[in-house]
N, C-alpha and C positions, 0 to 999 in steps of 0.2 A: 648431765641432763638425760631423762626416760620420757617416755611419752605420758608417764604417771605423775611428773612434776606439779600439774595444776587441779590433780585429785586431791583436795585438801582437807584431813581428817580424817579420810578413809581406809585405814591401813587394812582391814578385815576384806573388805572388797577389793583392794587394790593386792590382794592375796590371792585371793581367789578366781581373781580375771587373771594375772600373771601364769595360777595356773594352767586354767582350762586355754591361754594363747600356747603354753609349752606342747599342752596335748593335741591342740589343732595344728602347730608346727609341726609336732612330729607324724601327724597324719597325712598332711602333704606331702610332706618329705618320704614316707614311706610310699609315697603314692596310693596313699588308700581313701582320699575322698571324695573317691565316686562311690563309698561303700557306704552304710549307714552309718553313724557314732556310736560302738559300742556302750551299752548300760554303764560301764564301770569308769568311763574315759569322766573327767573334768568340763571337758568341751561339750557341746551341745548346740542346735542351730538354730534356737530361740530363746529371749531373753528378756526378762521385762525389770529396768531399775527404776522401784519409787522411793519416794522421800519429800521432805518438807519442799516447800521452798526455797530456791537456795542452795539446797545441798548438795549440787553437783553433778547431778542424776545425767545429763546431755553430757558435761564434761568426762564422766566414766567410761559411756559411751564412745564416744570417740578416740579416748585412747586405747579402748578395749578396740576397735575397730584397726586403730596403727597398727596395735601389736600383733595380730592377726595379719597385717599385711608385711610386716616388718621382714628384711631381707639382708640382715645385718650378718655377716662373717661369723660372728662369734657364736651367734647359734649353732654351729656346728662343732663348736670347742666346748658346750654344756649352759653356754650362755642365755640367759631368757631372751625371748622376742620383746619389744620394743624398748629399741636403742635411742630413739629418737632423733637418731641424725641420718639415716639411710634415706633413701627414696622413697623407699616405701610408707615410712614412720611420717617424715615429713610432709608429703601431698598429701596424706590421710590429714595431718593435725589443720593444714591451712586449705584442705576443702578442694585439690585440683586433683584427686586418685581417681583413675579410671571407674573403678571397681566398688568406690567408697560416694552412696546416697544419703547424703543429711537433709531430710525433708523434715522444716520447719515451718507454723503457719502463721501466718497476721491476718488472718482472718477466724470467727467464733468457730469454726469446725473443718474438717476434715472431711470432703464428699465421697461418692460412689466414683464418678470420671477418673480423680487424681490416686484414688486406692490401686483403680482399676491398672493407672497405668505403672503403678510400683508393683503389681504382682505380676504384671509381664515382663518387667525389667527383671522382676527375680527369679524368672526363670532361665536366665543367660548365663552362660559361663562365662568366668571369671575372661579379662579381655587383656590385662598386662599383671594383674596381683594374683594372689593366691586363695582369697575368697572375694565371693562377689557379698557386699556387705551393704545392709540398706538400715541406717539408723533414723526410727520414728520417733521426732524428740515429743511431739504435742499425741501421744497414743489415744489420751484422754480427750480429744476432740474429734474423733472420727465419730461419725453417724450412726446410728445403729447399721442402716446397709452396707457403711463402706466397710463397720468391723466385720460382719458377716462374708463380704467378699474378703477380704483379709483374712478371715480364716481357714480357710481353705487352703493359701499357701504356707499360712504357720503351721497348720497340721501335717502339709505332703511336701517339706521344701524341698528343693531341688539341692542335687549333691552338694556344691559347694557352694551356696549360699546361708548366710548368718542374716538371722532378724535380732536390732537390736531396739526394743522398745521403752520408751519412758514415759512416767506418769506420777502424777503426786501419790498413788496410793491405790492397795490390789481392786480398790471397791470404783476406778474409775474405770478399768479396763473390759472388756465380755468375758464372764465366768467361761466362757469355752475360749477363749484364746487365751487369760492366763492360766490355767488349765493346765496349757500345752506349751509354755515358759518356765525355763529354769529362773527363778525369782532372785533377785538381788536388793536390799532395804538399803540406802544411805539413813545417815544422822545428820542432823542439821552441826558443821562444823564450828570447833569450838574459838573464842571471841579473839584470842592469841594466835590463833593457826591463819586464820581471817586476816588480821594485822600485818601478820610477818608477812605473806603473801603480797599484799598491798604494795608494803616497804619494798620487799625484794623485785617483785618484780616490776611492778608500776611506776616506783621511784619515789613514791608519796613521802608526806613527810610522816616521822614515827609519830607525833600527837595525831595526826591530820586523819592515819590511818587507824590507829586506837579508838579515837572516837568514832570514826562511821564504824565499824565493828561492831561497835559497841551499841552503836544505834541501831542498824540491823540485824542485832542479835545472829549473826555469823550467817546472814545471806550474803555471799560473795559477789556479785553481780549487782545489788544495790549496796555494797557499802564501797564498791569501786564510783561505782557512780556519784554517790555521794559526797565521798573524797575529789573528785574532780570536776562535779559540775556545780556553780555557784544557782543557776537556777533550783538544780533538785535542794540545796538545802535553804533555799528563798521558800520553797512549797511546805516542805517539810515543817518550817517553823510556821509556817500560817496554819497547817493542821493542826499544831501541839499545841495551839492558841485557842482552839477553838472548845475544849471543854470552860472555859472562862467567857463564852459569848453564849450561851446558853440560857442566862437567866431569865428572860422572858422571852413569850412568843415568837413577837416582834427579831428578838434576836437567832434564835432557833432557825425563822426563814428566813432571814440575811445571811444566817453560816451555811446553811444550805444550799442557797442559792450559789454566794462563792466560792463552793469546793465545787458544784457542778463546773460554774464559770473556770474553771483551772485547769480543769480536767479535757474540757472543749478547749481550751485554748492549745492546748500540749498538744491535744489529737490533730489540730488545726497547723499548730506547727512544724508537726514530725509530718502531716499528709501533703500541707502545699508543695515541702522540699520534693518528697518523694515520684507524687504525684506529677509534678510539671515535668521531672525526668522519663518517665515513664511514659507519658503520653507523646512527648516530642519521639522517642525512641519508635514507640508504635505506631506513631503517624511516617517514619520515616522509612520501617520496615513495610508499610502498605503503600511507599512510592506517592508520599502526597507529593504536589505538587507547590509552586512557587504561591506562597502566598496562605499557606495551609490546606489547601483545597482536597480531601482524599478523592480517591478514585472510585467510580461506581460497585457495588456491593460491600462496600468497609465497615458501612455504621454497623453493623449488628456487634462489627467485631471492637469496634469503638463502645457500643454500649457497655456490651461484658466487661471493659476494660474496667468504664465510669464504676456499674455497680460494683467490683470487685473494690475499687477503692472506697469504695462509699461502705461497705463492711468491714475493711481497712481500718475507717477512720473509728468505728463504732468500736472494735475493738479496741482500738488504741484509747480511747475512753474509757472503756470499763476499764484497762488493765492501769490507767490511771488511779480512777478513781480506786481502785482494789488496794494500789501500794497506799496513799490517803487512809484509806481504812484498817490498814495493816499496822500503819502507824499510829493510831489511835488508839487499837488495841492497847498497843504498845503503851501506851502511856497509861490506860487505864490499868493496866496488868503492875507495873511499877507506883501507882496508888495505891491498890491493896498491901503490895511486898511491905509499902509505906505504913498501910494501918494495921497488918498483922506486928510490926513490929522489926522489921529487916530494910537492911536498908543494902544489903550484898547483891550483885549484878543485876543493882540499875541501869537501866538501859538508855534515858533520857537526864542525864548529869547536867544538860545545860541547859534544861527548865527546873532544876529541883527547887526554886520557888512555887513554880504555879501546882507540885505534884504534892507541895507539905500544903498549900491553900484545901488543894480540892481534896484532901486525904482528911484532915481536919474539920471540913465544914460538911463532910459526909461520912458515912458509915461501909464497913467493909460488904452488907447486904449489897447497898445501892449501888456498890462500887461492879461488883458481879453483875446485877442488875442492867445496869450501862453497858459490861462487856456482853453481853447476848443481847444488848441490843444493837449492837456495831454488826455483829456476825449474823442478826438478822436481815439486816442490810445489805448484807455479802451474798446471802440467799437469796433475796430477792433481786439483787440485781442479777445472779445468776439463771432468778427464772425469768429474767426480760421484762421485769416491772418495770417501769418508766423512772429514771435513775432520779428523776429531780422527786418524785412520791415517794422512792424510796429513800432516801439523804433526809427529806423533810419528816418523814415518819423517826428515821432514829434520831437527829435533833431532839423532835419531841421528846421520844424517850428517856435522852442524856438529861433532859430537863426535870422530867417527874423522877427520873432515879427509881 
């Protein structure tokens, strides 16, 4: 076991990080990172990994981040840094390293406040590791001000801190902070690598995990989930249903209406959980009293709480509705393969009724047609269109073809 185990697919990356950990190892070791990194080193103290969905981009990350802290014996015998079992490797992978910041958001963006206070922490030396190491897994949601404060410490970082940033793709990040990033691209992992993974490590069963693979076209993180929650493949088959509810109006706002309804409810039930822990927690850190009563000046800090959850909840809707739409693609993408003439890595095996219906009773135009219209959807909810105008506008669509 390496700290590289659940980089899956990545051999060219998982090369490449292994290096530049060798060359940051031996620049500690030499005692020389209070110096700059020389031009010619592997290592470097900024780092941006994009990629699809899925593909691991946070996972890299973080083991890129072990091995960099890794304190394993054998590095001194020629051995690479992360062993995965030292102290170092392991509070890095399960999130308790002094030195190791994984800031992740549930919320639509990334502000100026929380930037602000990740470029003061990056400028501390390292407090029990070897690098102080701050991994941005949502890059692509900081604000225009907070990337602008942000760049400033990617341009001048401090000796022995490493920024490790992620995003789906270079066109989400500020042309001046990836700029100033040594780049890294993942691949969307292929459908066998996905599988085994599942099997070996989750315990799945081998059809169980074959088929979510398969269905997630090798995002690792929904085809786990998939394989183990019976709600997600409860949603899942009510979206793949839904180019067959289409045929008239009437139906178009009825599917519409119920992938909103699905999407609220998910948000509804991942926020109550959440939410009630959270708030008793804060109420008990402001010393309420018997009976819930807070103490005078709390509410504002009660407020921030509410709204913060109330963006919470919004997100967890859209990222709902986003997988629903993802899946859809999906189906319509496996209609075409249908009506070009291929029938090789379809991805929905267990509707291939309703994909030889709709593949048949439509043309491979209409079929493209329908996909830009899903991903018009995706746009629009991205621009904060009101998610039930936008759901009901691509219905339509699917309708006219």
């Amino acid at each position: 076991m390496t700290v590289w185990d659940d980089l899956v697919g990545q051999d060219r990356v998982q090369e490449q990080l292994a290096a530049a950990a060798r060359d940051a190892d031996a620049l500690v070791t030499a005692g020389g990172a209070g110096e700059p990194v020389s031009p010619g080193s592997k290592m470097t103290h900024a780092w941006l990994f994009t990629g699809p969905p899925g593909s691991g981009r946070s996972t890299a990350a973080r083991a890129f981040a072990a091995a960099l802290q890794c304190t394993s014996p054998d590095r001194a015998l020629g051995g690479a840094p992360g062993c995965g079992f030292c102290d170092g490797c392991h509070t890095s992978l399960i999130g308790t390293h002094a030195d190791v910041e994984v800031v992740r958001t549930d919320l639509l963006s990334i502000g100026v406040k929380e930037t602000r206070e990740l470029v003061r922490r990056a400028q501390l030396s390292p407090a029990v590791g070897r690098w102080q190491v701050i991994v941005l897994e949502d890059a692509d949601r900081l604000t225009e001000g907070a990337g602008n404060v942000l760049l400033k410490a990617v341009e001048e970082p401090a000796p022995r801190t490493v920024w490790l940033l992620c995003a789906p793709s270079l066109e989400d990040v500020l042309p001046t902070i990836r700029s100033r990033c040594r780049h890294l691209t993942l691949r969307t992992p292929p459908v066998d690598a996905v599988a085994d993974v599942l099997i070996r490590r989750d315990g799945i069963d081998p059809e169980r995990a074959a088929s979510a693979a398969r269905a997630t076209q090798g995002h690792i993180d929904r085809a786990r989930r998939l394989a183990t929650d019976e709600r997600a493949r409860s949603r899942r088959a009510a979206v793949l249903k839904l180019p067959l509810r289409v045929e008239d109006i009437g139906g178009c706002l009825k599917a519409a209406q119920e992938l909103i309804d699905t999407a609220t409810d998910d948000a509804k039930q991942v926020s109550e959980e959440v939410d009630a822990k959270e708030t008793e927690e804060m109420k008990a850190a402001l010393g309420a009293a018997a009976g819930g009563r807070l103490p005078r000046g709390t509410a504002g800090v009660m407020k921030e709480l509410e709204d913060r959850q109330k963006r919470r909840k919004t997100r967890t809707q859209r990222d709902s509705l986003d997988l629903a739409l993802t899946d859809l693609t999906g189906f319509y993408r496996d209609v075409l393969a249908l009506q070009l003439g291929s029938r090789i890595a379809i991805a929905n095996t267990d509707v291939e009724d309703a994909l030889d219906q709709i593949a048949r009773s439509s043309t491979p135009e209409r079929t493209l047609r329908r996909i830009e219209a899903v991903i018009a959807c995706r746009r629009a909810l991205d621009r904060n269109v009101a998610p039930l105008l936008a759901v009901e506008a691509m219905t339509m669509a699917l309708r006219a073809g």
